[in-house]
BAKEDREN-387631 format. One record per residue (C-alpha): residue number from 1; residue in three letters; x, y, z. Coordinates in steps of 0.5 Angstrom, whole numbers, m for minus. Example, Ala and Ser with C-alpha at 12.3 -4.5 7.8 and 13.67 -1.06 7.14 Angstrom:
// residues 2
SITE    k    r     px     py     pz
SITE    1  ALA     25     m9     16
SITE    2  SER     27     m2     14
This chain:
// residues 272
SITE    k    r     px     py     pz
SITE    1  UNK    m49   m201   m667
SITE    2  UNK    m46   m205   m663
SITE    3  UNK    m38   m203   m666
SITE    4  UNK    m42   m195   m664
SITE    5  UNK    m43   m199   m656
SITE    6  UNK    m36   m200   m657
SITE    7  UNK    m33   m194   m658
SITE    8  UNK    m37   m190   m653
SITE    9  UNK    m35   m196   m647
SITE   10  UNK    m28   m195   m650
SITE   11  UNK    m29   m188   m648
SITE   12  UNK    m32   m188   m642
SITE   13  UNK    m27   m192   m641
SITE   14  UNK    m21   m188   m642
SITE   15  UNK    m25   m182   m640
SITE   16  UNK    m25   m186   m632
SITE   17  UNK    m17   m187   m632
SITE   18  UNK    m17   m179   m635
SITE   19  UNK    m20   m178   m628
SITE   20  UNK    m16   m182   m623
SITE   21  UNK    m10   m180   m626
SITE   22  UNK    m12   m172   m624
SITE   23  UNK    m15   m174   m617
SITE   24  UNK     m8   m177   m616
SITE   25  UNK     m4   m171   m618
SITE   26  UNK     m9   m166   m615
SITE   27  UNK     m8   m171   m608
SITE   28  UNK     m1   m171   m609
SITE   29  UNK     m1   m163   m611
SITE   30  UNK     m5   m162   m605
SITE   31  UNK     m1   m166   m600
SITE   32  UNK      5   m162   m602
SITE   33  UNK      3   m155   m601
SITE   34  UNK      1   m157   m594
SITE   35  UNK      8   m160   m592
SITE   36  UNK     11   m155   m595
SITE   37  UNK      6   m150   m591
SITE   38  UNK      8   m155   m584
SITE   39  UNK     15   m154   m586
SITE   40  UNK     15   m147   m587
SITE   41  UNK     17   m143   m581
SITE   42  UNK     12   m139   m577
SITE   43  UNK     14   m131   m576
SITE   44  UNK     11   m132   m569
SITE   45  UNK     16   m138   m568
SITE   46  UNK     21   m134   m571
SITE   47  UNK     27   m133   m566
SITE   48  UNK     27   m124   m564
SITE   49  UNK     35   m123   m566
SITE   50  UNK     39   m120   m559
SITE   51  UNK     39   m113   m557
SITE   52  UNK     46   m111   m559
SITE   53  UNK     50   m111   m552
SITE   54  UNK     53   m104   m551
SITE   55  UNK     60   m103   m552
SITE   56  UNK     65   m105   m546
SITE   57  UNK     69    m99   m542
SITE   58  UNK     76   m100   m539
SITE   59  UNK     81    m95   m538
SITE   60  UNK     86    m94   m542
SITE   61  UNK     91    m89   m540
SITE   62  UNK     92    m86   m533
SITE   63  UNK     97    m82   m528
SITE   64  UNK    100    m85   m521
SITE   65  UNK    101    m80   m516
SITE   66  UNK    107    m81   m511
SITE   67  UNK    102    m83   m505
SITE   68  UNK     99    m89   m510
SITE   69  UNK     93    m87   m512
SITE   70  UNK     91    m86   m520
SITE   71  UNK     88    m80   m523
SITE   72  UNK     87    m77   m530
SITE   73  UNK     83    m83   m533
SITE   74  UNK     81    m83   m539
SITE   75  UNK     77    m89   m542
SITE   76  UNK     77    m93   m549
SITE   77  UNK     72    m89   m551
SITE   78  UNK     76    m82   m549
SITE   79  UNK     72    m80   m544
SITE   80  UNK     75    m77   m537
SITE   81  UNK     74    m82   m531
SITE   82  UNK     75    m81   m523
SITE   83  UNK     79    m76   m521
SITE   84  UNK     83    m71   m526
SITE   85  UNK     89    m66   m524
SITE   86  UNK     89    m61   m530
SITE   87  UNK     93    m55   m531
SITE   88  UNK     92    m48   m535
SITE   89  UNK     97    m45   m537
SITE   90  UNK     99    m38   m538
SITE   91  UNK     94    m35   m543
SITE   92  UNK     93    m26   m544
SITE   93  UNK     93    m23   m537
SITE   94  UNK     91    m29   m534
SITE   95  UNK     96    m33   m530
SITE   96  UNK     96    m40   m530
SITE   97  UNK     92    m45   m526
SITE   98  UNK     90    m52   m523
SITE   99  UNK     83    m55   m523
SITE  100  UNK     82    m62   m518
SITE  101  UNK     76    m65   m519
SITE  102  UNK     72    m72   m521
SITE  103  UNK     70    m74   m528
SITE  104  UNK     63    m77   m530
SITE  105  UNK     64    m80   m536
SITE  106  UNK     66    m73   m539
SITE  107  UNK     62    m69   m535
SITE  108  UNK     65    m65   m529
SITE  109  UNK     62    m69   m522
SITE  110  UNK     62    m66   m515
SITE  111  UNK     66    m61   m511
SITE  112  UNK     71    m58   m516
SITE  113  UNK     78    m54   m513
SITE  114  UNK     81    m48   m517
SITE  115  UNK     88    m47   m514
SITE  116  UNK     94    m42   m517
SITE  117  UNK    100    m45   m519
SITE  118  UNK    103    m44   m512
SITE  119  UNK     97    m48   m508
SITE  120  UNK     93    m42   m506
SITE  121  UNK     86    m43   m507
SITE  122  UNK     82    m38   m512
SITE  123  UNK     75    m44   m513
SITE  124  UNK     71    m48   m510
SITE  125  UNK     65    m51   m514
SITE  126  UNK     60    m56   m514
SITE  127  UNK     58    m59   m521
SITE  128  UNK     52    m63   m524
SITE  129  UNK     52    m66   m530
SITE  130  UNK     58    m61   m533
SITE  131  UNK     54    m55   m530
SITE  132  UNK     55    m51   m523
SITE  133  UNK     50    m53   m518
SITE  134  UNK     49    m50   m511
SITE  135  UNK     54    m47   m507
SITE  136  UNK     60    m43   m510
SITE  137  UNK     66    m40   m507
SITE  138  UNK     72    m35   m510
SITE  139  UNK     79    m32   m506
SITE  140  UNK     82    m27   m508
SITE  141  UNK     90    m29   m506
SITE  142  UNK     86    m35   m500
SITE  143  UNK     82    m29   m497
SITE  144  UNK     74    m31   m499
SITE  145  UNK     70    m25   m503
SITE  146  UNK     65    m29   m505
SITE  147  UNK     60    m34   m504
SITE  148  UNK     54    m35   m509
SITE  149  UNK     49    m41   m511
SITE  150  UNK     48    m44   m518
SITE  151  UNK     42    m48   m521
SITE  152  UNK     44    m53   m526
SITE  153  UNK     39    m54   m532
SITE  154  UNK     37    m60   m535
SITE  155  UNK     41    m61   m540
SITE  156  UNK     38    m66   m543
SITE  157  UNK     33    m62   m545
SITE  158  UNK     32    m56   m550
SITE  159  UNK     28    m51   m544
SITE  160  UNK     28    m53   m537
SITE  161  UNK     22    m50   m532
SITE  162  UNK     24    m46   m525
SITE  163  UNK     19    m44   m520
SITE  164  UNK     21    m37   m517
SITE  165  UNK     19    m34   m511
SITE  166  UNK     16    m27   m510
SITE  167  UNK     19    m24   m506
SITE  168  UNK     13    m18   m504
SITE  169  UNK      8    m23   m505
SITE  170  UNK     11    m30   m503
SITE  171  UNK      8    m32   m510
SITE  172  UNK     10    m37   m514
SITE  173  UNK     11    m37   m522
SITE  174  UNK     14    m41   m527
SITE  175  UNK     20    m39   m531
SITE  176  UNK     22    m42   m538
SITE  177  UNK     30    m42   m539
SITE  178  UNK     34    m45   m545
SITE  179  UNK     38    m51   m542
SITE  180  UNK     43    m49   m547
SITE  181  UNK     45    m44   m541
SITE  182  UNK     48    m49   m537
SITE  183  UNK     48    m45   m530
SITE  184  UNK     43    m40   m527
SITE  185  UNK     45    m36   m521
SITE  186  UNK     40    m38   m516
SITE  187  UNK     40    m35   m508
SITE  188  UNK     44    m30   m505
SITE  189  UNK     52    m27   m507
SITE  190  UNK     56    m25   m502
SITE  191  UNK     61    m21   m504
SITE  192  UNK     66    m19   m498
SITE  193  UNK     71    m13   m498
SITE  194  UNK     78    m15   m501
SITE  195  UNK     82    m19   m495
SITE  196  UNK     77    m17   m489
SITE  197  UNK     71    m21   m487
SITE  198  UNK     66    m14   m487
SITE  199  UNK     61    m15   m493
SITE  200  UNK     60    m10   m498
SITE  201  UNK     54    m13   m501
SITE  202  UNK     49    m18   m501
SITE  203  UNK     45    m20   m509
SITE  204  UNK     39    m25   m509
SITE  205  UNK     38    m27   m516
SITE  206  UNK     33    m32   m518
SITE  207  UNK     34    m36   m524
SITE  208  UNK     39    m30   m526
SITE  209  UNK     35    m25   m525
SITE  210  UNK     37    m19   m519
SITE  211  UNK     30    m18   m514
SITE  212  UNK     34    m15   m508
SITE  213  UNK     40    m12   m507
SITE  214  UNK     44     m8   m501
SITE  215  UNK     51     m5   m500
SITE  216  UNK     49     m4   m493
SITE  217  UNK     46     m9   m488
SITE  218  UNK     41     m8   m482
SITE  219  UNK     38    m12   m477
SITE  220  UNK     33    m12   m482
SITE  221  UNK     36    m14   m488
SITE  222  UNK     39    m20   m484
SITE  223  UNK     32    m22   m482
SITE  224  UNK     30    m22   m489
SITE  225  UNK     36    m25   m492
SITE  226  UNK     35    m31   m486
SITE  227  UNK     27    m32   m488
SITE  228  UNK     29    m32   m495
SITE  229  UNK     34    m38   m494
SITE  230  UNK     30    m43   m492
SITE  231  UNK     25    m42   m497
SITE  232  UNK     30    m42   m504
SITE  233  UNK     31    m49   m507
SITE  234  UNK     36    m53   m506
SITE  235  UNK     41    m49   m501
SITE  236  UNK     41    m52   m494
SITE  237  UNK     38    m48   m488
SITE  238  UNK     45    m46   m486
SITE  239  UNK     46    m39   m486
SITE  240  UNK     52    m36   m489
SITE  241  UNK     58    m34   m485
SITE  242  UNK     58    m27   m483
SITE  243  UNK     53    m25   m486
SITE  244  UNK     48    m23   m480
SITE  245  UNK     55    m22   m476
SITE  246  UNK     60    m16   m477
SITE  247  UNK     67    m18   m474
SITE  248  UNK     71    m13   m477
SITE  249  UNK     77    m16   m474
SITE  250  UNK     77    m23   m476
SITE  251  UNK     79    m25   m483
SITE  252  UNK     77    m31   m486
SITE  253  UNK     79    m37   m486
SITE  254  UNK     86    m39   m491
SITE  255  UNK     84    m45   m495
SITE  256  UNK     90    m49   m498
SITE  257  UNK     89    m56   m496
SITE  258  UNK     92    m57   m504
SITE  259  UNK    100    m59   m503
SITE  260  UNK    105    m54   m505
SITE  261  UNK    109    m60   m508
SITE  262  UNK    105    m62   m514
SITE  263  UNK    111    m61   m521
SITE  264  UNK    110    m69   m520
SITE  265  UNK    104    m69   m523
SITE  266  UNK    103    m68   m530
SITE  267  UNK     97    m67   m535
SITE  268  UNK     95    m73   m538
SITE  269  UNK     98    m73   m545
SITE  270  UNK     93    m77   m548
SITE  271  UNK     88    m72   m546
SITE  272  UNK     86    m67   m553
């Protein structure tokens, strides 16, 4: 009995230090799971990476002019800057031109020169964006013939959206257009006899649509025309030369404000 009391102390015994040793582990196992959870970076605390800083622009070609400015900029990223001095040559029936102007990161910018190679005016137009936007006059030989307006789209978009007036009911509509258009014809055309300042005939277009036209114009018609360009987007309240006043002998004014004397400016050779 006393050899089986024995054997049951002894077992107790190790059956204790069997416990403490796994109390001890399970503690020390315990302890490192949670320094290593403290040590183990938080997704909050993690640090957001820096948004990616755009790409540096400078020029890296240009031309001088004997007057010192610059023109015909291009950048490292081949875009045209500024002002641009670019001739046509020659092509078909077509002779060959200049075209003075600004650049906006490649985008034709502002008012716009088109001269023949003597520097006679054919051009003067406005741009947004790339696209023809406002007024817009063409020479034939430095003698004024026309003078329209466009509307630039929104390029930026597959359609853009115009409001267009009635002109019986003076309602107003909406008008769906592809943006891939560009440019609608937008107001009033006025196209002059060839080298006379007499009209021979007056278009109003909306968003590229003709809703009035006349060969010949009353007091009636110009009261209709002058009402109707104070109420179209986008073109001022001026009226346009000559459209309400004949004068038979008085020509149009002769734009060469260009000089004659431009062999020393050459197209940018970097240009594609």
């Amino acid at each position: 009995m006393k050899v089986l009391f024995n054997k049951c102390a002894d077992f107790i015994h190790s059956s204790r230090i069997l416990f403490l040793l796994f109390l001890c582990a399970s503690t020390f196992f315990a302890i490192g799971q949670v320094k290593k959870k403290q040590n183990k970076p938080s997704i909050k605390q993690q640090p957001k990476p820096s948004p990616a800083l755009p790409e540096p622009t400078f020029i890296v070609s240009y031309e001088v002019l004997e007057n010192g400015d610059t023109i015909n900029k291009l950048d490292n990223k081949n875009n045209k800057q500024g002002k641009w001095l670019i001739t046509h040559e020659a092509h078909y029936d077509e002779s060959a031109y200049m075209e003075w102007g600004s650049f906006d990161n490649n985008k034709k910018q502002g008012k716009w020169l088109t001269y023949a190679m003597n520097g006679t005016i054919q051009a003067m137009e406005n741009y947004k964006q790339d696209n023809k936007d406002g007024e817009v006059r063409y020479f034939d030989e430095g003698d004024l013939f026309c003078v329209g307006h466009y509307l630039a789209l929104r390029s930026l978009y597959d359609y853009d959206t115009i409001m267009v007036e009635d002109a019986v009911t003076n309602l107003e509509k909406p008008v769906v257009i592809k943006a891939n258009r560009g440019s609608v014809r937008h107001g009033f055309w006025t196209y002059y006899e060839p080298h006379s300042s007499e009209i021979a005939k007056v278009v109003e277009y909306q968003a590229d649509d003709i809703i009035y036209e006349r060969e010949f114009l009353s007091k009636s018609d110009s009261t209709y025309i002058e009402a109707r360009l104070k109420v179209l987007p986008h073109i001022s309240n001026k009226n346009t030369n000559g459209v309400w006043q004949l004068h038979k002998n008085k020509k149009p004014i002769r734009y060469t404000d260009f000089p004659d004397n431009i062999e020393y400016v050459k197209p940018n050779v970097r240009r594609k």
